[in-house]
C-alpha positions in Angstrom: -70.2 -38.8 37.4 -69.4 -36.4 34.6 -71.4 -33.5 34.0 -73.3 -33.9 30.6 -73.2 -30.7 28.5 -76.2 -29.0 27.2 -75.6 -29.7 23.9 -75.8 -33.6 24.5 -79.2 -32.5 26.2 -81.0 -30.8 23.6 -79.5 -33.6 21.0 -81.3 -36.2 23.2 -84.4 -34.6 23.6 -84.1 -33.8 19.7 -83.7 -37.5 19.1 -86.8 -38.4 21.1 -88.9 -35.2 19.4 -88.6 -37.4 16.2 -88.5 -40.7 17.1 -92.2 -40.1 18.9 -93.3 -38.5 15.5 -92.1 -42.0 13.7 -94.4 -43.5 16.5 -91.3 -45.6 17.4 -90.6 -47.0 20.9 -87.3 -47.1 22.4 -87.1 -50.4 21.5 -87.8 -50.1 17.9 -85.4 -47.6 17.7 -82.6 -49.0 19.4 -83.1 -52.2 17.3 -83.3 -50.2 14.5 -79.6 -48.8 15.2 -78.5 -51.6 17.0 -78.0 -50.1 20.0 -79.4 -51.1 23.2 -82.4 -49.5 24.2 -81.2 -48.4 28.1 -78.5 -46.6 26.3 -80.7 -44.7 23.9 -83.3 -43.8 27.0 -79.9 -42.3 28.7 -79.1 -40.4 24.7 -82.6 -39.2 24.7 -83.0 -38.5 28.7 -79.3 -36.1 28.8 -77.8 -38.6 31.1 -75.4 -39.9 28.5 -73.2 -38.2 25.5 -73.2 -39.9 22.6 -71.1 -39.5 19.7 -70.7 -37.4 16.7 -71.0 -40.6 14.9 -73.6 -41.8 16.8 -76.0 -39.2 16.3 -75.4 -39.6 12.4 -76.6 -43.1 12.6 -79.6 -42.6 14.5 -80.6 -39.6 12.5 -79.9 -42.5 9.3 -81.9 -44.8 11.0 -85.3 -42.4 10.8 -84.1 -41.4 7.5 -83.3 -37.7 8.7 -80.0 -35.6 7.7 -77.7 -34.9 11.0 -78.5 -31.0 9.6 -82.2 -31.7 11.1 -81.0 -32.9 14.4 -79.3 -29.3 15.2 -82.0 -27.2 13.6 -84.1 -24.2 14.9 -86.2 -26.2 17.5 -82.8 -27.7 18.5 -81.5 -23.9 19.0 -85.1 -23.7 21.1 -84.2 -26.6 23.3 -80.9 -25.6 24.1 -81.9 -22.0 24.9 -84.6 -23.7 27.4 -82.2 -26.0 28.9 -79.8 -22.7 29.0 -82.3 -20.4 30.7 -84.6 -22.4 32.3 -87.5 -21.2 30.4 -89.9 -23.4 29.5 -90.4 -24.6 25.5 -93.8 -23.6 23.6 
């Protein structure tokens, strides 16, 4: 199995940050971007890549810019998943 990079992490955890604040389930959200909802648990879980593309869409689906996926608390993430360190 490949080895899923860091960056593909934090996206996926930076998905799932602002899909819970739409109050969306997986399933909303995959229907939402057409997608199937065991592939977006693996996006938001870091056990899949997705790509560049991708991430545009489902940033368009919750009517975000792909700037706010790789914001500060993006930078936060990826420093935790870098270090270990737990996120405030």
């Amino acid at each position: 199995m490949a080895k899923i990079s860091l960056t593909a992490q934090a996206a996926g955890k930076r998905i799932r940050e602002y899909r819970e604040e739409k109050k969306w389930t997986i399933n909303k959200m995959a229907a939402f971007a057409g997608m199937d909802a065991k592939h977006l648990k693996k996006l938001e879980d870091g056990l899949s890549e997705g790509t560049f593309l991708m991430y545009i869409h489902l940033m368009e689906c919750m009517k975000k810019n792909i700037s706010d996926l790789f914001d500060q608390r993006f930078t936060a993430i990826l420093y935790s998943l870098e270090t270990g360190e737990m996120l405030s």
